[in-house]
Residue frames relative to the residue before (quaternion, step in Angstrom):
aa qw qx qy qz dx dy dz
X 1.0000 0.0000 0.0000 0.0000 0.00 0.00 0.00
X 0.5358 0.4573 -0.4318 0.5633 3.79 0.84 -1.02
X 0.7647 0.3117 -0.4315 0.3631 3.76 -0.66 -1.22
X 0.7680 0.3620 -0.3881 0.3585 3.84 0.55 -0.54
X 0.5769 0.4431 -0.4694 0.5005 3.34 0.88 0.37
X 0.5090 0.6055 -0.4638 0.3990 3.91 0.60 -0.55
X 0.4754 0.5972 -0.2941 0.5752 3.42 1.02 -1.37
X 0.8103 0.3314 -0.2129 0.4338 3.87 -0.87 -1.35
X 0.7021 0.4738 -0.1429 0.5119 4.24 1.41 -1.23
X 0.6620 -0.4610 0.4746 0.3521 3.66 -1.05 0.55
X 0.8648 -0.0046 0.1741 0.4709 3.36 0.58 -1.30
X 0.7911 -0.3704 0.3324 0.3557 3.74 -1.00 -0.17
X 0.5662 0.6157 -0.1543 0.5258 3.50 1.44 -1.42
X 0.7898 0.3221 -0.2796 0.4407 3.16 0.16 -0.93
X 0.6653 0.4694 -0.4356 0.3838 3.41 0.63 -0.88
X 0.5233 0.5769 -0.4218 0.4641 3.91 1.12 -0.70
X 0.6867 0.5515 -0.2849 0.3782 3.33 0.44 -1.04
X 0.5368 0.7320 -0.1828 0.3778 3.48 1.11 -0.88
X 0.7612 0.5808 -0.0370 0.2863 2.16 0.44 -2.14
X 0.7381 0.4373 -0.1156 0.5006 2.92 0.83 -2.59
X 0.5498 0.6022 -0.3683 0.4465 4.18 0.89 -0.22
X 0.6265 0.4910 -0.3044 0.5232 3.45 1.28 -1.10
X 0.8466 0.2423 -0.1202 0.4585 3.62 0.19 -0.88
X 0.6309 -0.6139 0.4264 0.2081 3.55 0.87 0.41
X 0.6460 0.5336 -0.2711 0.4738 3.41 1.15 0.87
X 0.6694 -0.5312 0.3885 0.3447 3.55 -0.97 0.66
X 0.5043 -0.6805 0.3944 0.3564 4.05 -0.51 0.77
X 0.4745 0.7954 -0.1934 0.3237 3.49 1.58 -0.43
X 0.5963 0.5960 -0.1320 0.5213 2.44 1.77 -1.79
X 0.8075 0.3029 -0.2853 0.4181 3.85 0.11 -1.32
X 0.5347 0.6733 -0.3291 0.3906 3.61 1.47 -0.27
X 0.6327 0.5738 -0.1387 0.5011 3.46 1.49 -0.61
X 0.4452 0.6798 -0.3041 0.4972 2.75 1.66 -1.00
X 0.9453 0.2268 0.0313 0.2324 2.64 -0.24 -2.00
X 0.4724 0.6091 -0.3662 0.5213 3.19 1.70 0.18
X 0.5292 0.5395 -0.3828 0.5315 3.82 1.50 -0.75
X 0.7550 0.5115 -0.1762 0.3706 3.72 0.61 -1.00
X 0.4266 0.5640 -0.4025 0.5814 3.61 1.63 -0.93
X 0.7286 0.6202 -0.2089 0.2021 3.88 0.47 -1.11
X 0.6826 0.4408 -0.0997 0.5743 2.73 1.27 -1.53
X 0.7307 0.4558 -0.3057 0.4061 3.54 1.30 -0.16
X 0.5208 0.5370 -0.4067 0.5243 3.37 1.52 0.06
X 0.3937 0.6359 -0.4611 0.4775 3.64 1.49 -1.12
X 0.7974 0.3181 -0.3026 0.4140 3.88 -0.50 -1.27
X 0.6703 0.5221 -0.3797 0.3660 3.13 0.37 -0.80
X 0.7231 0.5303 -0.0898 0.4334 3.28 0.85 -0.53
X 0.4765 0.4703 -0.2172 0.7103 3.17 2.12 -0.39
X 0.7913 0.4148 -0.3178 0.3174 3.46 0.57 -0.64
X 0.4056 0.6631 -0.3448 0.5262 3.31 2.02 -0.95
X 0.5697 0.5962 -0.4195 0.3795 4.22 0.77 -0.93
X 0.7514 0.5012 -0.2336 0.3601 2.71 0.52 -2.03
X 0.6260 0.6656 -0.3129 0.2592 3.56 0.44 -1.64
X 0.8684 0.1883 -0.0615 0.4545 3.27 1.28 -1.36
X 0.3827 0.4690 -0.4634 0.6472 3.12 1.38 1.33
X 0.5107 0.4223 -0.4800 0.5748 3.70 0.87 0.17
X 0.7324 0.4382 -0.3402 0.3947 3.74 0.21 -1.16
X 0.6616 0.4887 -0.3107 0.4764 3.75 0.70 -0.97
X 0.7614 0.4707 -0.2662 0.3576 3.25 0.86 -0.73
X 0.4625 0.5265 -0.3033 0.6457 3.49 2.22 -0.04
X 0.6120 0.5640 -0.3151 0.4562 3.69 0.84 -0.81
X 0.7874 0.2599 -0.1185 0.5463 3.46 0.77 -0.43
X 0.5389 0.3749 -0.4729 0.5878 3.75 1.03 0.38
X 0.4965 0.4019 -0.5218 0.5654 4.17 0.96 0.23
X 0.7120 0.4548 -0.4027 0.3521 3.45 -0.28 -0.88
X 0.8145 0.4814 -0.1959 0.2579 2.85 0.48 -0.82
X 0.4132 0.7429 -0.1868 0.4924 2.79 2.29 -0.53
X 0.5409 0.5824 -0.2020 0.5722 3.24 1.42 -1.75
X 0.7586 0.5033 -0.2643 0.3183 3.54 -0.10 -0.95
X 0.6607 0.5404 -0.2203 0.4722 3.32 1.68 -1.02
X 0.4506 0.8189 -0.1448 0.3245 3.13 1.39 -1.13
């Protein structure tokens, strides 16, 4: 909800504000939120960036090796 409202708001603030008015909660609250979530989405991203290039190295070296058999 914060990142789609940030999007629709000027800034971050407001969309917290918004937010925390809509649902009856302190602005803290959706800010926590969404700082907990900003996290966990760099986390993956960053897990996936791992994976991606342990897939490639791990193709890089099933050619070579191919080459070698050859």
């Amino acid at each position: 909800m914060v990142v789609k409202n940030s999007r629709q708001n000027e800034s971050h603030r407001p969309a917290i504000k918004s937010i925390s008015s809509k649902i009856g909660c302190a602005p803290q609250t959706p800010n926590e939120w969404s700082k907990k979530a900003e996290g966990e989405s760099h986390r993956r991203a960053a897990i996936l960036r791992v994976i991606a290039e342990k897939v490639k190295a791990t193709e890089r070296e099933s050619r070579a090796a191919s080459l070698r058999n050859s």
